[in-house]
C-alpha beads as a LAMMPS data file, in Angstrom:
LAMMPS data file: protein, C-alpha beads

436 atoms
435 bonds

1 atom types
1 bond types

-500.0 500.0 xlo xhi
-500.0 500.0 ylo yhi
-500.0 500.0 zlo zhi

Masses

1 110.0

Atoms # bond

1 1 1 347.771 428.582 -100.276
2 1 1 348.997 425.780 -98.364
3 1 1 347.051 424.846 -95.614
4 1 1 350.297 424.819 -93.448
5 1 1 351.228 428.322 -93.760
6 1 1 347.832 429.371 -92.362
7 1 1 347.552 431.310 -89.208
8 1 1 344.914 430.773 -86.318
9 1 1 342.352 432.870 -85.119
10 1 1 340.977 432.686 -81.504
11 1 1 337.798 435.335 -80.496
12 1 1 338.790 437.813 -78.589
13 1 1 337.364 437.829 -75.017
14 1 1 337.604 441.856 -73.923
15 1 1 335.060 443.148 -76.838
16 1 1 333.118 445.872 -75.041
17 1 1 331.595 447.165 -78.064
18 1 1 330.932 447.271 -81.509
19 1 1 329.112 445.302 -84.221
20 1 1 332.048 443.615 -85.952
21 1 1 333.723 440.386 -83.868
22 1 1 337.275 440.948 -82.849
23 1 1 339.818 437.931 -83.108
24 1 1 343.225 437.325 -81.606
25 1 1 346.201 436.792 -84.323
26 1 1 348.212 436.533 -81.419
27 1 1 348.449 438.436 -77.918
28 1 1 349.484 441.961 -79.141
29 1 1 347.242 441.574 -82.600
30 1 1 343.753 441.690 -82.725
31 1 1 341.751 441.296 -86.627
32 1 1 338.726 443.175 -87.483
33 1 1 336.451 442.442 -90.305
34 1 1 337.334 444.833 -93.291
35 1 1 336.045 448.206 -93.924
36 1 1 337.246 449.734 -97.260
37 1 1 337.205 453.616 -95.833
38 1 1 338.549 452.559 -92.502
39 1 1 341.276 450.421 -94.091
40 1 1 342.090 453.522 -95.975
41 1 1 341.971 455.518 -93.141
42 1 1 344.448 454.035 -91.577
43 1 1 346.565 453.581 -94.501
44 1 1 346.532 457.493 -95.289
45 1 1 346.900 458.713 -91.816
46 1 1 349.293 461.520 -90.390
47 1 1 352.408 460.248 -88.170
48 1 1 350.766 463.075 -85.432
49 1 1 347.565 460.588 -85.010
50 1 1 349.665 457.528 -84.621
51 1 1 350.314 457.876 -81.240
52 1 1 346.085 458.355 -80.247
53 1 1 345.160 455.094 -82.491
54 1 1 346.184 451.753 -82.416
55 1 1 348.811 450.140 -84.694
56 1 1 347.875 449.194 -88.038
57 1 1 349.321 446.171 -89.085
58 1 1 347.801 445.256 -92.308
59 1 1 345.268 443.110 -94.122
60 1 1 344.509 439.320 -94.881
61 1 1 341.732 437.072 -95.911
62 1 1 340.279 434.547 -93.404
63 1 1 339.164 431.138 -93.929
64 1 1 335.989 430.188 -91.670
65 1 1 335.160 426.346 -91.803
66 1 1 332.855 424.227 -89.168
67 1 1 333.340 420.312 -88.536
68 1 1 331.554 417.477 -87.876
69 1 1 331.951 418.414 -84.149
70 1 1 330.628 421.536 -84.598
71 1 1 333.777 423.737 -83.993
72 1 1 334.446 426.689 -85.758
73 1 1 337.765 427.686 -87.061
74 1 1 339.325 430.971 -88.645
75 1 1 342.654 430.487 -90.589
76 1 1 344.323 433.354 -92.464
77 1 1 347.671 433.884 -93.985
78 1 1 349.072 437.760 -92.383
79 1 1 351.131 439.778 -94.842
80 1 1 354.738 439.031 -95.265
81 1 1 355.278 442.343 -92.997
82 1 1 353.832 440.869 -90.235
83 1 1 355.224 437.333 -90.805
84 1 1 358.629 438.531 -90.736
85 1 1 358.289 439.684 -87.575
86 1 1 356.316 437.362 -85.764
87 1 1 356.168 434.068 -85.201
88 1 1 353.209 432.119 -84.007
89 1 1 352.655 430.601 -80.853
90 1 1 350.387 427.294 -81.232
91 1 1 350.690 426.657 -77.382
92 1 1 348.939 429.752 -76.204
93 1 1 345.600 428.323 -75.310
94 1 1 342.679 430.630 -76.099
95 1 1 338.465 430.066 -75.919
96 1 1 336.963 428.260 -78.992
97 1 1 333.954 429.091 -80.448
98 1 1 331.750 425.991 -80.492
99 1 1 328.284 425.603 -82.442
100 1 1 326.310 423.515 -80.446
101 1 1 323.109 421.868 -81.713
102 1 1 320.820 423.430 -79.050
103 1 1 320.875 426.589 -81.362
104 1 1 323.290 428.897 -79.910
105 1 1 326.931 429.505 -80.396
106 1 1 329.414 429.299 -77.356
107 1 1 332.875 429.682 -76.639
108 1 1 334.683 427.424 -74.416
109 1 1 338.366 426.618 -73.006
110 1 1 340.397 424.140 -73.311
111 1 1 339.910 421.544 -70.989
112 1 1 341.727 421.878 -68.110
113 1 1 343.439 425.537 -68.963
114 1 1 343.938 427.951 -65.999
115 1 1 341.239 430.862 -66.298
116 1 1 341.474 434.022 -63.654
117 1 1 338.754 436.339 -66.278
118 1 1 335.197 435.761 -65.127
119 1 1 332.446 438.290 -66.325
120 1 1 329.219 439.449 -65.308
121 1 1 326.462 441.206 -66.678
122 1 1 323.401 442.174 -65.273
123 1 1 321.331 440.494 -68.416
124 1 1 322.612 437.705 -68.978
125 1 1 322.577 434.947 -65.724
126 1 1 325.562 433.464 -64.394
127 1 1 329.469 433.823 -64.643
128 1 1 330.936 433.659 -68.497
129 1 1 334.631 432.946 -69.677
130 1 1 334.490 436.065 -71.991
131 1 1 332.463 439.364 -71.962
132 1 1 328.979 438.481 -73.240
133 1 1 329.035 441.161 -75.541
134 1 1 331.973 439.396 -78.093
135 1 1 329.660 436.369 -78.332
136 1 1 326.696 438.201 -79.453
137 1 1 329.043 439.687 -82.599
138 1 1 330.747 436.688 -82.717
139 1 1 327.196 434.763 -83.232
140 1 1 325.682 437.591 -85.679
141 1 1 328.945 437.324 -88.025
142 1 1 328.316 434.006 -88.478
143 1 1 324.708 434.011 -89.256
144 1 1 326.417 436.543 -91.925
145 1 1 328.474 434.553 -93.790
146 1 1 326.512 431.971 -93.894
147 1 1 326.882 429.527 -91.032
148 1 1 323.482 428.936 -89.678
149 1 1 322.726 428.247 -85.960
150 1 1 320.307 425.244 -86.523
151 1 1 321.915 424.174 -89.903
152 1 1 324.126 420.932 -89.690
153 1 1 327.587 421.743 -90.098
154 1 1 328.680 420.958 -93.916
155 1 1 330.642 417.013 -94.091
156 1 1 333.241 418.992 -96.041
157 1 1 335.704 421.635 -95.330
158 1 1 336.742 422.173 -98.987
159 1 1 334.229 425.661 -99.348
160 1 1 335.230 427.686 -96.492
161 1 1 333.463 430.414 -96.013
162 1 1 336.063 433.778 -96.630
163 1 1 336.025 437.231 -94.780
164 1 1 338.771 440.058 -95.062
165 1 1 340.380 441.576 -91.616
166 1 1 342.494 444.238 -91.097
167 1 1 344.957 443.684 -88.028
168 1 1 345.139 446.237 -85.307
169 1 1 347.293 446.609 -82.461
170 1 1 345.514 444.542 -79.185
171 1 1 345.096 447.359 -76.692
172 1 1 344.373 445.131 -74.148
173 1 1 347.675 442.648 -74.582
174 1 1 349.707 444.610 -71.187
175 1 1 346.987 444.295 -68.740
176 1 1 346.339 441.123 -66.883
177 1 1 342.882 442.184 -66.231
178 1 1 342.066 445.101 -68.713
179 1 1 339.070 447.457 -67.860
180 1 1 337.672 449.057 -71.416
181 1 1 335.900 451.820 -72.063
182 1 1 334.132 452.190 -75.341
183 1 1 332.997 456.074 -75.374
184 1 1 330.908 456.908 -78.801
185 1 1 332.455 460.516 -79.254
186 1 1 330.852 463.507 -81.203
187 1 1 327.543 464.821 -82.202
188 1 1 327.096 463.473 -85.320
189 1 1 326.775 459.474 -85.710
190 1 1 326.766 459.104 -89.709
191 1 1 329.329 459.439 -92.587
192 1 1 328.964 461.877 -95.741
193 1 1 327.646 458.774 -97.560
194 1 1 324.361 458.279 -95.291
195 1 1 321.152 458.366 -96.807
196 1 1 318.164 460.537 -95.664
197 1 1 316.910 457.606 -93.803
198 1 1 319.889 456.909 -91.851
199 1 1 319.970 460.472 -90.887
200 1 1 316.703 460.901 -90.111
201 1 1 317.353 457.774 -87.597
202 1 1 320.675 458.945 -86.311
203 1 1 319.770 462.518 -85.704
204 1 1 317.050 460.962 -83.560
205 1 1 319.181 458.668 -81.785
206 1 1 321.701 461.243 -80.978
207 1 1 318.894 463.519 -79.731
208 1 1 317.361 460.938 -77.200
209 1 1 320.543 459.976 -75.844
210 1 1 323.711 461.617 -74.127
211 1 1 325.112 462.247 -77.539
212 1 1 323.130 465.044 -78.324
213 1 1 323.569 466.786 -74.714
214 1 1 327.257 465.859 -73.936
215 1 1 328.697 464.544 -76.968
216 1 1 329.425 461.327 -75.301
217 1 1 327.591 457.728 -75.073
218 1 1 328.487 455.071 -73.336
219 1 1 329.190 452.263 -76.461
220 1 1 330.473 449.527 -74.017
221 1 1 332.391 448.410 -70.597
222 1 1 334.530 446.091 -68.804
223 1 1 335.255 447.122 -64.966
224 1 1 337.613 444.770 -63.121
225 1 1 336.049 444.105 -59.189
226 1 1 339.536 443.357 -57.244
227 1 1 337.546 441.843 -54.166
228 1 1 335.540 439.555 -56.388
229 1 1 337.886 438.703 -58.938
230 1 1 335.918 439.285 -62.181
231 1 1 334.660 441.977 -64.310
232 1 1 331.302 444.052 -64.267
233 1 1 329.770 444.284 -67.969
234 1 1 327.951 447.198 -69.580
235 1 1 326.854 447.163 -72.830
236 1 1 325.833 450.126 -75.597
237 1 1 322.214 449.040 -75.477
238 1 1 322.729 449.897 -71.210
239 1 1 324.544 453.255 -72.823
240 1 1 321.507 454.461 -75.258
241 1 1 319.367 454.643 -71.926
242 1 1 321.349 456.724 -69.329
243 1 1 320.693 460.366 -68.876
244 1 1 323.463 463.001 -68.008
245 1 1 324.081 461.903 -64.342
246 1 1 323.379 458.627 -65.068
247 1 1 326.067 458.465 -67.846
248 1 1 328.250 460.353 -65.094
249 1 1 327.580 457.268 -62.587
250 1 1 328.531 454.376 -65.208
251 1 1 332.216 456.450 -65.650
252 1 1 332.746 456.851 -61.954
253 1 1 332.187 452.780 -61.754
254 1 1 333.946 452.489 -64.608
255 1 1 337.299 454.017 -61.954
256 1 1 336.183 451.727 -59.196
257 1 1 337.421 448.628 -58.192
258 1 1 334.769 448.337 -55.832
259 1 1 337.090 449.430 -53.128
260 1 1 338.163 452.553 -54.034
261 1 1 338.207 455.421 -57.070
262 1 1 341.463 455.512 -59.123
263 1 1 341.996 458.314 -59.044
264 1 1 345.705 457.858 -60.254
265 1 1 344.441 456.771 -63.563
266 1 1 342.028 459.576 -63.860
267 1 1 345.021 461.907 -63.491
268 1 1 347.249 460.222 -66.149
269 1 1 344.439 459.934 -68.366
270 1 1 343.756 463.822 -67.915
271 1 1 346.975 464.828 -68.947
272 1 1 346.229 462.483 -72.022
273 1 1 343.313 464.021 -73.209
274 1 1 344.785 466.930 -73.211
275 1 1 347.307 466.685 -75.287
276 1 1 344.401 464.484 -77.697
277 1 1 342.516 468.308 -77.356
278 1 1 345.320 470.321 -79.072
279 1 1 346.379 468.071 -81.345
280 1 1 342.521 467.507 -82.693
281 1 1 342.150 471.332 -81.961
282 1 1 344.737 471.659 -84.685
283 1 1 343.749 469.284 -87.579
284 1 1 341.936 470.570 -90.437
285 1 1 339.688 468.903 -92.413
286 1 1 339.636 465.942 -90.524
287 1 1 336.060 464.396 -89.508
288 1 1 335.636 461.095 -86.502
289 1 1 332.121 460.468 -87.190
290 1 1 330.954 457.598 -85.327
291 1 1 334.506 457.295 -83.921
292 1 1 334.847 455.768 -80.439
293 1 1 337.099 456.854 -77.676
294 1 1 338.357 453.363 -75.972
295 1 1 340.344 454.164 -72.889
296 1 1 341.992 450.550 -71.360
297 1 1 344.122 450.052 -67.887
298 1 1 344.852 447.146 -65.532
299 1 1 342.289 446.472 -62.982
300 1 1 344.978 444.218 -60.614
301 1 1 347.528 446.816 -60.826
302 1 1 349.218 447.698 -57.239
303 1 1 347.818 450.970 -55.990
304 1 1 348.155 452.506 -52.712
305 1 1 345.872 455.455 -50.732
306 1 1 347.258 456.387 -47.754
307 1 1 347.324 453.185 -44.973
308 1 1 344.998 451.230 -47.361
309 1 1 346.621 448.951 -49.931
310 1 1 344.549 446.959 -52.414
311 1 1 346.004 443.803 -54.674
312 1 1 344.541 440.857 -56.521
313 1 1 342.489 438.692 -53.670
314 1 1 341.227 435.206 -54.113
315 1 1 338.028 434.871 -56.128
316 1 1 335.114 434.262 -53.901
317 1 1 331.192 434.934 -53.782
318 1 1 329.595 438.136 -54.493
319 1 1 330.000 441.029 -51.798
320 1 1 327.174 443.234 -50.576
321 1 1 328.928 445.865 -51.898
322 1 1 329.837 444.885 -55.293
323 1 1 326.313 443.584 -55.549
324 1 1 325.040 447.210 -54.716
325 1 1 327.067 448.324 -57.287
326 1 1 325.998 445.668 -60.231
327 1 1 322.562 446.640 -59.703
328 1 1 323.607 450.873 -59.860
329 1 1 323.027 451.633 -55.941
330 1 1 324.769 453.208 -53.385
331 1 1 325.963 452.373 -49.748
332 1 1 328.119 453.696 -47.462
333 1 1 327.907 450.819 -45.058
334 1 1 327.998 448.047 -47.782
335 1 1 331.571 449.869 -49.059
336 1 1 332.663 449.890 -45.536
337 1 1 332.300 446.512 -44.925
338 1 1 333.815 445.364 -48.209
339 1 1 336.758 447.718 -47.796
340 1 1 337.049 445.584 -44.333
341 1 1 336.478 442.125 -46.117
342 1 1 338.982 443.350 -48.479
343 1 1 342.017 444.334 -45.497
344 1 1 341.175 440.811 -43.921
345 1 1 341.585 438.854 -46.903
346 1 1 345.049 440.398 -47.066
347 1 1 345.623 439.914 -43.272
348 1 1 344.621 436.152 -43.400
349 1 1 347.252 435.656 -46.801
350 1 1 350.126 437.000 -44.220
351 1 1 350.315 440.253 -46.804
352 1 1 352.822 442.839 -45.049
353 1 1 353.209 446.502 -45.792
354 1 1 356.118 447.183 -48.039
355 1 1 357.230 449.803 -49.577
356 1 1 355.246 450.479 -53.069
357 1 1 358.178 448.327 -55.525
358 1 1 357.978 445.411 -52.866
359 1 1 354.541 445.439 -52.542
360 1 1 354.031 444.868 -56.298
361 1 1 356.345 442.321 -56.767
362 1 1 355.226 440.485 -53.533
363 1 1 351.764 440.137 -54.356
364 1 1 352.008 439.869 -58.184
365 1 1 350.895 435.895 -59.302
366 1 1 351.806 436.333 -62.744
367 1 1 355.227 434.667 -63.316
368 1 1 355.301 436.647 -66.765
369 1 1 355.576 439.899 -65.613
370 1 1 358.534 441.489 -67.154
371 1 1 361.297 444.028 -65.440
372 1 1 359.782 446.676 -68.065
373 1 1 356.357 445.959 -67.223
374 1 1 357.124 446.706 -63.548
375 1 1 358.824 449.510 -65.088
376 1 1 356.137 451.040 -66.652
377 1 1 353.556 450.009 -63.690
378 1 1 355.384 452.836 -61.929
379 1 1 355.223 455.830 -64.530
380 1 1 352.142 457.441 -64.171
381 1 1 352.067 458.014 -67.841
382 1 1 351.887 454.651 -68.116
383 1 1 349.110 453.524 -65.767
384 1 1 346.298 454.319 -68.734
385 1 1 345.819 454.352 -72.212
386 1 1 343.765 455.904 -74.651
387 1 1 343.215 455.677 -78.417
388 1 1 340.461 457.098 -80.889
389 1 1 338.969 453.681 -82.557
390 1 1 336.379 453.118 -85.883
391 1 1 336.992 454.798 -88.696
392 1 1 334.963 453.283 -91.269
393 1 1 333.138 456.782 -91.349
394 1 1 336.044 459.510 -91.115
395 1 1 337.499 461.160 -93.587
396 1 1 339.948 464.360 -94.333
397 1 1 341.128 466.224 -97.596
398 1 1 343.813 463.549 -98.553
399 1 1 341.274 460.749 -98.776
400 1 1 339.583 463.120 -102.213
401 1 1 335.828 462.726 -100.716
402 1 1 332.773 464.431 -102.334
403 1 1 332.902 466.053 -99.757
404 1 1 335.670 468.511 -97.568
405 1 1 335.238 469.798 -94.772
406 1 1 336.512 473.026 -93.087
407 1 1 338.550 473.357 -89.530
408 1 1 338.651 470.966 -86.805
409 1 1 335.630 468.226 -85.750
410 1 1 334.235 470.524 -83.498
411 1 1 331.567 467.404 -82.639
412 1 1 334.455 465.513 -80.977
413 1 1 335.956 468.159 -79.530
414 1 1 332.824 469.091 -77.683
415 1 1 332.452 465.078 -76.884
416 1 1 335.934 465.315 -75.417
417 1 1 335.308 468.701 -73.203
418 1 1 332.258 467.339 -71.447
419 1 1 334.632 464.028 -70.589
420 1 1 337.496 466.059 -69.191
421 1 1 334.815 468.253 -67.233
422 1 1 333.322 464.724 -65.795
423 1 1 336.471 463.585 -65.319
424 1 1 337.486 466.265 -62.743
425 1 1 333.912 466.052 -61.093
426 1 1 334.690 462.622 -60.504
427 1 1 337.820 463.222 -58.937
428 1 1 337.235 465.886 -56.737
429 1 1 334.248 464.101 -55.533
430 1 1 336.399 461.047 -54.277
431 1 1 337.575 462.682 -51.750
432 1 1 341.146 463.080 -50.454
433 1 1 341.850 459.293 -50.631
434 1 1 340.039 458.306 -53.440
435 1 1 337.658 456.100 -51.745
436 1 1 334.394 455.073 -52.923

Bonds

1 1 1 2
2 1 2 3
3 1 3 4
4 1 4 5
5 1 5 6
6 1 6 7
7 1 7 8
8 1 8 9
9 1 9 10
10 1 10 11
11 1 11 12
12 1 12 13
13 1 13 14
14 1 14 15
15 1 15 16
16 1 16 17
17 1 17 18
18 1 18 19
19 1 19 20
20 1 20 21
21 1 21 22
22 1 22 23
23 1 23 24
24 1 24 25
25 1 25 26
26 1 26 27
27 1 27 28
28 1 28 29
29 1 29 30
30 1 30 31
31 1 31 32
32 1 32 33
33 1 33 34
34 1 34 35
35 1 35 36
36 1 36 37
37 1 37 38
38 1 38 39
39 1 39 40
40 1 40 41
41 1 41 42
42 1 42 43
43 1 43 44
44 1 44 45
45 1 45 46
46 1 46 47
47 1 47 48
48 1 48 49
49 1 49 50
50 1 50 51
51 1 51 52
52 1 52 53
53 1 53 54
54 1 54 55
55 1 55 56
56 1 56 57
57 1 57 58
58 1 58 59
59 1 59 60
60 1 60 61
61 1 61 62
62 1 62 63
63 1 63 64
64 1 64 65
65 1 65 66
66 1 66 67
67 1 67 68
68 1 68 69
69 1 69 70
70 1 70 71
71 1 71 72
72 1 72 73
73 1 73 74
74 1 74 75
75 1 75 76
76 1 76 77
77 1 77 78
78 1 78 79
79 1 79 80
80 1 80 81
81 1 81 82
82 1 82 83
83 1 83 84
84 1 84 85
85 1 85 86
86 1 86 87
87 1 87 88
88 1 88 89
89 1 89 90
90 1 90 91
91 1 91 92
92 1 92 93
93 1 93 94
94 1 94 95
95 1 95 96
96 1 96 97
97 1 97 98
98 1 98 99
99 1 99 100
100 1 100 101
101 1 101 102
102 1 102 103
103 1 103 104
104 1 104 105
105 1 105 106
106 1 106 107
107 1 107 108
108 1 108 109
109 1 109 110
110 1 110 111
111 1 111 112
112 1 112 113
113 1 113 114
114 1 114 115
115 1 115 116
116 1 116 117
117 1 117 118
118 1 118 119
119 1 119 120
120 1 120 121
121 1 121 122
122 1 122 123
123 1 123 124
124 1 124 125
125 1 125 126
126 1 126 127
127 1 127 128
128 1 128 129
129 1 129 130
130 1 130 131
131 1 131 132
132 1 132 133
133 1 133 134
134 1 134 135
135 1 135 136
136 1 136 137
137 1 137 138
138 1 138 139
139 1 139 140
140 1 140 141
141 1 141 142
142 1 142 143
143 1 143 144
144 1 144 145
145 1 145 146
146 1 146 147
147 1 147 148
148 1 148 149
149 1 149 150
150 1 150 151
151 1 151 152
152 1 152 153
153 1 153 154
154 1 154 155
155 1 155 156
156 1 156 157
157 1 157 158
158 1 158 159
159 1 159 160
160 1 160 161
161 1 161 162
162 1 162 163
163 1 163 164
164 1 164 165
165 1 165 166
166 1 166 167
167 1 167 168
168 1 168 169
169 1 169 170
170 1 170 171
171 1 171 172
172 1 172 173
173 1 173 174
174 1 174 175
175 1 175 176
176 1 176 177
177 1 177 178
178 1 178 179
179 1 179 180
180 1 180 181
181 1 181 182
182 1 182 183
183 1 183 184
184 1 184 185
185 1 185 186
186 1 186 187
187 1 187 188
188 1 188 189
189 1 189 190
190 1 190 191
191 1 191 192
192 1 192 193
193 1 193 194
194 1 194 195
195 1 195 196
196 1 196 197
197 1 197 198
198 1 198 199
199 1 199 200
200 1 200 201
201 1 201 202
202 1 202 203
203 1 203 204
204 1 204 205
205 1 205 206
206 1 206 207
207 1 207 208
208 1 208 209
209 1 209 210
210 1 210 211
211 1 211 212
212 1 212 213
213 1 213 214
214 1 214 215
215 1 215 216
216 1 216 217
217 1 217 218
218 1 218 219
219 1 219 220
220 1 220 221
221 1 221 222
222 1 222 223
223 1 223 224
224 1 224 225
225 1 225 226
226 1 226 227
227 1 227 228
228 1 228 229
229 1 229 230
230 1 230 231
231 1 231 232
232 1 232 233
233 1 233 234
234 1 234 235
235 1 235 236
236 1 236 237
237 1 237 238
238 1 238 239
239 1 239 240
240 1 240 241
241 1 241 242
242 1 242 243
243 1 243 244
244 1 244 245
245 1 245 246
246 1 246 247
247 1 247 248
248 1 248 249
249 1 249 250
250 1 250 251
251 1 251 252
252 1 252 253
253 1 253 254
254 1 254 255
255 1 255 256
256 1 256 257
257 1 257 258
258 1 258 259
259 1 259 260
260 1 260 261
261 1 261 262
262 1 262 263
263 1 263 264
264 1 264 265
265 1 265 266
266 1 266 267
267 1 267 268
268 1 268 269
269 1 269 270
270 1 270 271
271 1 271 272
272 1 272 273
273 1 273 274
274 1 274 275
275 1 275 276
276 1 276 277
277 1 277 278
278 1 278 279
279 1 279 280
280 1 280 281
281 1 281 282
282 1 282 283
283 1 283 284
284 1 284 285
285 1 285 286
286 1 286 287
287 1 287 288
288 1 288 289
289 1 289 290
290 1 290 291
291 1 291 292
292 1 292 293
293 1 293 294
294 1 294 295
295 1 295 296
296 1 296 297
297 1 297 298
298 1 298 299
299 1 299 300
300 1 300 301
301 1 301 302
302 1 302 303
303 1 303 304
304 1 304 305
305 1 305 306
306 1 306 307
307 1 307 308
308 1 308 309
309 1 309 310
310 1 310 311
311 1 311 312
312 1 312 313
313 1 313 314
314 1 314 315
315 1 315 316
316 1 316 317
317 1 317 318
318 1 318 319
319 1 319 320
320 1 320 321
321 1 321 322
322 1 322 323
323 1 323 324
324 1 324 325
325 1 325 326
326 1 326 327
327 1 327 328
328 1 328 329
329 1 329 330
330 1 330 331
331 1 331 332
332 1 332 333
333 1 333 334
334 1 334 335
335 1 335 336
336 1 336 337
337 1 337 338
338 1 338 339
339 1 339 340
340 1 340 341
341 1 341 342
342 1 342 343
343 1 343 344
344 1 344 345
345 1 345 346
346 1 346 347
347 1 347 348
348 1 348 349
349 1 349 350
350 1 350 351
351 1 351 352
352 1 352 353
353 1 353 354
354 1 354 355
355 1 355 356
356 1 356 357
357 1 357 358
358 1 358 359
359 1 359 360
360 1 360 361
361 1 361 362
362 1 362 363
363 1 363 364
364 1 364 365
365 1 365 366
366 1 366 367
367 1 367 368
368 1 368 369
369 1 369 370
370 1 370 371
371 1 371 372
372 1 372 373
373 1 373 374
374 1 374 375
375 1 375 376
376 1 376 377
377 1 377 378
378 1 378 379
379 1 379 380
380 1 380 381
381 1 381 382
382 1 382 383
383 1 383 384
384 1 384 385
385 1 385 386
386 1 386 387
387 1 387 388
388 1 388 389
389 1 389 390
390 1 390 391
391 1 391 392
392 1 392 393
393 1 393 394
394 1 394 395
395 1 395 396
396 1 396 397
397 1 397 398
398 1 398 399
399 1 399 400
400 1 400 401
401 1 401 402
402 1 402 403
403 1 403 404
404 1 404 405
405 1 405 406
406 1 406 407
407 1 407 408
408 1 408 409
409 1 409 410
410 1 410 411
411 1 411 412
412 1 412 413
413 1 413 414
414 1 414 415
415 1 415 416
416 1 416 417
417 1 417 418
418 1 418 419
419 1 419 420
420 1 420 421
421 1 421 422
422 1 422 423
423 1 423 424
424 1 424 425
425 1 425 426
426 1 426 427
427 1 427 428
428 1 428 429
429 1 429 430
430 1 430 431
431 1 431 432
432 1 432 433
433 1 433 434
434 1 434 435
435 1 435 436
């Protein structure tokens, strides 16, 4: 294979959850480290479920080599499939992963590349480039195949290290600043193939945590602040400890830009789940064990509430209120004020009120936007999406298991009741304008 024709992978920087590292083929394609059932999961699966999972695009071995510098690269050659209808763009500048000497593996920018994602997570100190989570996976996958953090990178590039990844549609790829949700959905969180062991520890896992009382954990989450300009980060370790309300709180923050509840994207995502509901309500055979629910919209998206309008801002220092809502409290006052902080900001940029399609357009700072993306920012259908992810444990009939089952997953389906019912709760609770 010539080195030539190889394509390059960059990490991707909106990994929620997960144990596997996600990489960028390009901005609508993101590759996943191979898992034999899941890759035949998606190769065997019904044109009904194609519309509630992302798109599978295929397979290809990757090349991982380290230099002298201690930079890490991933080069694969994509099937002829997705060759033919893609072509790659070497000028799209994305984070590098980096292995530095200190011990630790980073991922940095190119110098002097325009950033607007910042992240922040409770554990971890200071502003990062990338959700913290990706790194960790990033950093275990190495240690994996073989790259050691305090080993000296190798003076040759000749034995690269070689992983297979499937390529999946990038959910993410249509929002300028995505907000993920990575729900673990069902009861049961092994495969037919577990031992007694793994049961053993899963049962117990599901029984101390949300999963065994709601059928939903939190697995991972990215919520975009619009009057700080970067994310809040929750990870499934934050999940495993939550109780019922306190799984209930992390989805309501998960709707909040700080500001307000959006409620608009509850609603379209409502009507989504239903439709998910009597489709799964209708598939026999078919088991999501371990599955994940990963709902995604844009958290700089135009939305209006009455008088109050809300936009992308200028990034500036933490607000009381966003830091009351980092640490899991509530204030009335501290929204108030922020909500106020907010309307000046807009006041002080000479923002006017517009009707909604002039509003968008006149505050929107990304030159890129598209007429169909403006399109689609209008259609509530559009404002959300949803898709089932992780299949490396499902199965049905036509993949010949040991093992069959009988009638729908009645696991999920009981994961997916209890997050319509919170769903509602949280809207009706928002009150008539939807604010915090």
């Amino acid at each position: 294979m010539e080195h030539s024709l190889l394509w390059g992978l960059e990490p991707f920087i909106h990994q929620v959850g997960g144990h596997s590292p996600l990489f960028c083929l390009d901005t609508a394609t993101v590759c996943k480290p191979y898992e034999e059932r899941e890759h035949s999961f998606y190769s065997s699966m019904p044109d009904c479920l194609l519309a509630f999972t992302p798109q599978f695009k295929g397979s290809m071995q990757v090349h991982i080599t380290e230099d002298q510098e201690g930079y890490i690269t991933l080069r694969g050659f994509p099937p002829n499939s997705y060759c033919d209808n893609h072509r790659q763009a070497s000028s799209f500048c994305k984070p590098k992963m980096r292995l530095k000497r200190c011990g630790s593996i980073e991922m940095e920018r190119e110098v002097g590349e325009h950033c607007d994602q910042y992240f922040t997570d409770e554990k971890i100190k200071g502003e990062k480039l990338y959700n913290p989570w990706a790194l960790k996976c990033h950093r275990d996958n190495l240690k994996k195949v073989g790259i050691h953090l305090l080993k000296a990178p190798s003076p040759t590039l000749d034995s690269p290290a070689c992983q297979q990844y499937i390529l999946l549609e990038n959910l993410t790829s249509r929002h300028r600043h995505p907000c993920v949700l990575d729900l673990k959905v069902g009861t049961r969180q092994y495969g037919d193939g577990a031992s007694a062991s793994k049961k053993v520890s899963k049962n117990a896992k599901v029984a101390s945590t949300t999963s065994g009382l709601l059928g939903l954990r939190l697995g991972g989450m990215q919520v975009y602040q619009v009057s700080l300009g970067r994310y809040i980060c929750r990870t499934k370790n934050y999940g495993r400890g939550l109780s019922a309300d306190g799984l209930k709180s992390a989805l309501r923050q998960f709707f909040c830009n700080g500001l307000l509840v959006r409620t608009d994207v509850i609603q379209a995502l409502l009507v989504k789940l239903s439709q998910l509901q009597q489709l799964l309500a209708g598939l026999d055979s078919y088991r999501f064990y371990t599955s994940s629910l990963l709902v995604t919209y844009d958290g700089s998206s135009s939305y209006q509430t009455g008088s109050l309008e809300w936009s992308p801002v200028t990034r500036n220092s933490f607000s009381t209120s966003s830091l009351l809502l980092i640490a899991g409290r509530d204030s009335s006052q501290a929204r108030e004020t922020g909500r106020a902080r907010h309307r000046s900001a807009h006041q002080a940029q000479g923002v006017e009120h517009t009707s909604p399609r002039k509003r968008s357009l006149s505050v929107s700072n990304d030159h890129s936007t598209t007429r169909d993306h403006l399109a689609r920012l209008f259609d509530r259908r559009e404002l959300v999406d949803m898709r089932l992810i992780d299949f490396a444990h499902s199965t049905h009939r036509g993949m010949k298991d040991a093992s069959v089952h009988e009638g729908p997953d009645q696991g999920l389906l009981f994961g997916l009741d209890s997050f319509v019912s919170i769903l509602r709760e949280i809207e009706q609770t928002a009150g008539r304008r939807g604010m915090v």
